[in-house]
N, C-alpha and C positions, 0 to 999 in steps of 0.2 A: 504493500500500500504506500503509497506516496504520502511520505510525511513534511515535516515543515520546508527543510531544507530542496526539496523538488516542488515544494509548492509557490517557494521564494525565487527560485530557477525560474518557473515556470511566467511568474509573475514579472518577471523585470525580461524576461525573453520577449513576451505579447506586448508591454507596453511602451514600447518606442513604435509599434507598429499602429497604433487603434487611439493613441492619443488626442483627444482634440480633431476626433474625426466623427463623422456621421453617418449612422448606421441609415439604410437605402431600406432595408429587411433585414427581416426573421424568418430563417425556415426550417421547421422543427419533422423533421422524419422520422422521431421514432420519439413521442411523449414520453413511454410508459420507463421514465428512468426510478431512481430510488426513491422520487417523488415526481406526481407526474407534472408534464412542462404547462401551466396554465394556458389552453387555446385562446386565451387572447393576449399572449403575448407579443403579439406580430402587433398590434395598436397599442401598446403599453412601450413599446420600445424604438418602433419604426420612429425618424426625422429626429432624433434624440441627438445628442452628442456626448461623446467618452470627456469626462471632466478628469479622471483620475482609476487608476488600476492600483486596488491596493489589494493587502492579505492579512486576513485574521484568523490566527489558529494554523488549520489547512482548507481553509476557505479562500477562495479570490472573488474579493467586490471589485465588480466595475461599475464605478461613479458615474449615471448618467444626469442630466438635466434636471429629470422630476422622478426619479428612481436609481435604483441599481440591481444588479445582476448578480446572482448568490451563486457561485458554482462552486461543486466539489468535486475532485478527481476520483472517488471512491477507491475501490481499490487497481482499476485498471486504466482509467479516463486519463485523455489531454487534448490541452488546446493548441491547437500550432496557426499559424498563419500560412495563408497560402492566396494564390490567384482567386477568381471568382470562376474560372476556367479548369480549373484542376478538379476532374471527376471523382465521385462520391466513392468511396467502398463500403464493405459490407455493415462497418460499426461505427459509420459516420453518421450520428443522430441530428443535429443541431448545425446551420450555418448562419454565422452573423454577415451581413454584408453591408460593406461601408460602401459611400457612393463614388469612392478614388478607384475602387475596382479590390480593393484588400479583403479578404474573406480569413474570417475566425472559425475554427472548424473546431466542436467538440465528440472525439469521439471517447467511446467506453464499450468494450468490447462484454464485461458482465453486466453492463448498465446499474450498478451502485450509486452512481455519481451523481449529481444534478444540477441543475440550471434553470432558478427560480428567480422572480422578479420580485424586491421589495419593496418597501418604504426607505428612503435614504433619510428621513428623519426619525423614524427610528430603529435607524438599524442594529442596534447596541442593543435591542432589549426585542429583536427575533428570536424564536424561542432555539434556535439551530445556533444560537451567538451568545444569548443572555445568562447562562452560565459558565461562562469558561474562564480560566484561569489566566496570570498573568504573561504576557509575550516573554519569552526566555531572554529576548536580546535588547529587552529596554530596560530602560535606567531601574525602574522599581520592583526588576528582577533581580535579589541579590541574597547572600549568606543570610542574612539576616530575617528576610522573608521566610526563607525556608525552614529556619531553624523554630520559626516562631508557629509555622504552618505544620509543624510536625510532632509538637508537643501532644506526649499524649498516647501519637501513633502507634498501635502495636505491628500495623502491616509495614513491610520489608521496603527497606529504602526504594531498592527499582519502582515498586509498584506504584509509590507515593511521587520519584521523582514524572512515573507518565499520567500521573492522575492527571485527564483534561481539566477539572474544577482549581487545581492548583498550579498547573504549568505545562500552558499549550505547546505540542507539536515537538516533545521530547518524546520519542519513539522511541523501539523495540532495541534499534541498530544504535542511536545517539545514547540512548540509556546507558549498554553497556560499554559504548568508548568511554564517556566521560565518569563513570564510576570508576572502571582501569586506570584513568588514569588520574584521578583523585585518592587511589588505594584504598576503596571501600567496597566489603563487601557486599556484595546483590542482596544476600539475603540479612543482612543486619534491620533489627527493626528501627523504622524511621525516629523514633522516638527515642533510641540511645547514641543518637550521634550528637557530634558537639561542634558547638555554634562554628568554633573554627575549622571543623573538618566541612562545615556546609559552606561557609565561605569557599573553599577550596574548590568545592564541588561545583556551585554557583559561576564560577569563573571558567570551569573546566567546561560544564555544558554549553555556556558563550561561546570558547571556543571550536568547540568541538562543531557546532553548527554554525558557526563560518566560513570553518575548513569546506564543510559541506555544499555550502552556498557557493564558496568563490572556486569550486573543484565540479560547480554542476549539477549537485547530490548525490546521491548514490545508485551506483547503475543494478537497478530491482529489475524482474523479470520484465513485466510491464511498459516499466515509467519510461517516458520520452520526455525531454523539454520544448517549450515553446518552437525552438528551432527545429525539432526532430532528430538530435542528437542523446544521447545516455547520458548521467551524470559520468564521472569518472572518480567518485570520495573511495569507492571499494577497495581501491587498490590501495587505501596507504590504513583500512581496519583494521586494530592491533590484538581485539580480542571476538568480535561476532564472526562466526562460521566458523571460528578458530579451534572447536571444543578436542582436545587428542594434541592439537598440536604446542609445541614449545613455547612457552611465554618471552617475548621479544626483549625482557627485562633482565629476568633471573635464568631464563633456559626451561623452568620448570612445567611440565605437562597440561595447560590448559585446562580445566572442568568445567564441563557442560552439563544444568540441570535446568527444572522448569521451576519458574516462577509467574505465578500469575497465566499456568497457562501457555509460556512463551519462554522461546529457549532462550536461554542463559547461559553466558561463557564468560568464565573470571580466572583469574590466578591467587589461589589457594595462597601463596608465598607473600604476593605482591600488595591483595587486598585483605583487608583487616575490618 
């Protein structure tokens, strides 16, 4: 599934392209996505114009004039840019058309994903937005937040760092880098770490998803970027996929367990 860092790819890929431009049409081939496409959204969005492409979570708003556009890649979905000339295939749902001749093409091959029209005045309190946690890479994300968001916690640091109510779009892959590399382990309950190891940590997930951003994201079965390209973060993974093999630190044999459901790979040695 496309997480933050492919959804932040994705987002600064489409938006040089649709900026300050006006959409011609809407034409919606295949509704029936994770929610289905409002049939009138061809009137709610035609003659509009792109004010702004942003990202909340692993969502991308596009800013129009008197609305915006809710879409989520679910687990297989992207938007790329293309001609208004370039033909459909099979899991092309969705065409935005600007009147420069630039075509937004959203495809999703499991149809998870969606492309909903909402209110841009209140878009903060859609019920898909209104409880999610704070953005990983802004300022009033930090040691401190966390430490204070986790008092109490008996469930397992991983699980608490991907809670969406507490810190959007630290995924399954980002979770266990920047755990590796803060020296904590997955399964430690969130509530016995200390303020200075979350500082550490807090710094380390910044990182960790910038790597990702400014490398593409990571190249998942599925995900493409805006341009139709993979991310490339895979190849520099110190500890996910890794489970069997040598930790990149100490030499010592990787472990792989499930937590929350979802595999886990730490170093026994390294993290504490």
């Amino acid at each position: 599934m496309p997480e933050l860092p492919e959804v932040e790819t994705t987002r600064r890929g489409i938006e040089p392209h649709i900026i300050n431009k006006k959409i011609a049409r809407i034409q919606v081939f295949e509704p029936r996505l994770r929610w289905p496409v409002p049939p009138d959204i061809e009137n709610l969005v035609s003659g509009q114009t792109v004010k702004s492409v942003e990202r909340r979570a692993k969502y991308v708003l596009i800013r129009l004039e008197n609305c915006s556009l809710l879409v989520h890649l679910g687990m297989s979905g992207s938007l790329r840019i293309l001609s208004d000339q370039t033909p459909r295939l099979k899991h092309d749902h969705i065409d935005i058309d600007f009147v420069d001749g630039t075509r937004l093409r959203f495809n999703d091959p499991r149809r998870f994903g969606c492309l909903l029209p909402i209110s841009s005045q209140d878009s903060d309190s859609h019920p898909l937005l209104a409880n999610l946690g704070l953005e990983p890479l802004s300022d009033a994300f930090d040691g401190d937040y966390l430490y204070q968001m986790s008092r109490g916690r008996k469930a397992s640091i991983k699980t608490f760092i991907m809670d969406q109510a507490i810190v959007v779009g630290v995924g399954n892959i980002y979770a266990n880098e920047a755990l590796f590399k803060a020296g904590i382990s997955p399964s430690r309950a969130a509530g016995q770490v200390s303020q200075t190891r979350y500082r550490r940590l807090a710094e380390e997930i910044k990182t960790v998803l910038m790597a990702a951003i400014n490398m593409g994201g990571t190249t998942l079965k599925d995900f493409v970027g805006g341009d139709g390209k993979p991310g490339y973060f895979q190849q520099t993974l110190l500890v996910y996929g890794r489970g069997g093999q040598p930790c990149a630190v100490c030499q010592k044999i990787l472990k792989e367990i499930r937590l929350g459901q979802r595999s886990t790979v730490y170093c026994t040695n390294c993290q504490r």
